[in-house]
C-alpha positions as a Python dict, from the first residue, in 0.01 Angstrom:
ca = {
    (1, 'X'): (0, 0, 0),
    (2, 'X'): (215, 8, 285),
    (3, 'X'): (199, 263, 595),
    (4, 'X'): (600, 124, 697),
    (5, 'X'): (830, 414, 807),
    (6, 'X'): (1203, 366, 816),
    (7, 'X'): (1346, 368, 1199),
    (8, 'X'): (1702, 509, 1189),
    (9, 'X'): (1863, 340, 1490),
    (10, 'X'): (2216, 461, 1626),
    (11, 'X'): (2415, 216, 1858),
    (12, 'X'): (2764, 289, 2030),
    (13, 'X'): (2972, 96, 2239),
    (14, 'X'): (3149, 222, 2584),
    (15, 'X'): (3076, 597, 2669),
    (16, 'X'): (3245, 736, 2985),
    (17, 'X'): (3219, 1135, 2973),
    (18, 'X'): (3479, 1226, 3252),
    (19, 'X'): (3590, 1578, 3194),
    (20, 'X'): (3584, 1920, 3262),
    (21, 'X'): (3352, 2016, 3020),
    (22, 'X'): (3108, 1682, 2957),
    (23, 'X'): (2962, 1828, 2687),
    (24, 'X'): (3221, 1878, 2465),
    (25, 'X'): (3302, 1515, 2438),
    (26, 'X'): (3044, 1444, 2153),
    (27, 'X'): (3098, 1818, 2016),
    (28, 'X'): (3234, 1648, 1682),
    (29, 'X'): (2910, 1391, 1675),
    (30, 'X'): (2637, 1540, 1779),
    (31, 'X'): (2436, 1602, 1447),
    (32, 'X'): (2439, 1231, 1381),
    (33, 'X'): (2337, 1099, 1740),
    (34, 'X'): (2084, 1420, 1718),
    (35, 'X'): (1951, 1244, 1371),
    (36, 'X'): (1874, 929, 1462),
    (37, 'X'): (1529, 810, 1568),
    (38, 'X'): (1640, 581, 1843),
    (39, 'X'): (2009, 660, 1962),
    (40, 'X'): (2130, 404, 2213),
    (41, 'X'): (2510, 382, 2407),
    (42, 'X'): (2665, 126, 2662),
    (43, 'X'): (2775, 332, 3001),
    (44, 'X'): (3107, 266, 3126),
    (45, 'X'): (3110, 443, 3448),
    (46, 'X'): (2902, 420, 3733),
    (47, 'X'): (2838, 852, 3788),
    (48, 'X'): (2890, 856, 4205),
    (49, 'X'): (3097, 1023, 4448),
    (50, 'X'): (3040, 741, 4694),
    (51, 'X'): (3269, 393, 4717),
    (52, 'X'): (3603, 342, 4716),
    (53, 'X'): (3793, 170, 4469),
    (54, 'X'): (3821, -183, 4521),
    (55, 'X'): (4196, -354, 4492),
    (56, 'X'): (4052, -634, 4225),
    (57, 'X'): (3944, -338, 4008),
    (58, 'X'): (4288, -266, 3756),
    (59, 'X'): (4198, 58, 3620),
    (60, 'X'): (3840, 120, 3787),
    (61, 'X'): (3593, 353, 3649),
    (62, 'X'): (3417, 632, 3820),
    (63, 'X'): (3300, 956, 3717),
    (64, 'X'): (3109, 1271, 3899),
    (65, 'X'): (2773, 1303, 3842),
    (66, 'X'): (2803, 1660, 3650),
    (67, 'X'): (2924, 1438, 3371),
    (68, 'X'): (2579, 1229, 3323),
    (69, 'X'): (2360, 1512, 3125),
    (70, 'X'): (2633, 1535, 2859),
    (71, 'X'): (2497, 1229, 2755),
    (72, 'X'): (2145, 1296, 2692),
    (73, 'X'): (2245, 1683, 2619),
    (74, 'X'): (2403, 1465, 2331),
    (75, 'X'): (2106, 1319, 2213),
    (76, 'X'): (2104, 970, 2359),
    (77, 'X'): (1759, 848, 2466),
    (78, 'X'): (1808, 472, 2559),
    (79, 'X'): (2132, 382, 2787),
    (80, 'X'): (2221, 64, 2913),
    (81, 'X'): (2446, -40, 3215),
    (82, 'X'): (2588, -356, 3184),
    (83, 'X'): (2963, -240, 3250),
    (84, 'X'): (3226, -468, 3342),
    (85, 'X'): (3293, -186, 3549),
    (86, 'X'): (3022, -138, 3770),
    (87, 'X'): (3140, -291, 4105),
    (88, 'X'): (3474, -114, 4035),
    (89, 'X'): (3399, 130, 4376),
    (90, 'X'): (3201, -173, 4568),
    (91, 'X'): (2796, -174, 4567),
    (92, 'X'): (2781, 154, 4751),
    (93, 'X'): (2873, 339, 4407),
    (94, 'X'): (2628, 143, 4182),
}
């Protein structure tokens, strides 16, 4: 006999909630991240007021820090920050 329960584990690439109302950007997913055991996403954005954007950065990403609960208010509980964007605003934003 075997005790084994089934794990459902949700992964997404890039999120980068930048909006006026951060919540609503998963409004259309939330009962599946909500369902999953383990839900896991890849920030984009550093969330910081502070830096300035740096002239190597193209299209750099920053985002204020009211838009960081939407992502846990979404149901993601592991986050990872490996972002080929996270210099974009020099060290002081990171």
């Amino acid at each position: 006999m075997s005790d084994q329960k089934t794990i459902y584990l949700l992964a997404v690439g890039d999120v980068c909630v930048n909006r006026e109302d951060p919540d609503s950007m998963f409004n259309h997913v939330v009962p599946t991240i909500k369902s999953a055991d383990i839900a896991f996403c890849q920030l984009e954005t550093n969330y910081t007021e502070k830096g300035s954007p740096l002239p190597q950065a193209r299209v750099p990403g920053r985002a204020h820090p009211r838009n960081a609960p939407a992502i846990k208010n979404a149901g993601f509980n592991v986050v990872s920050f490996a972002s080929n964007h996270a210099l974009d605003c020099g060290a002081e934003a990171s």
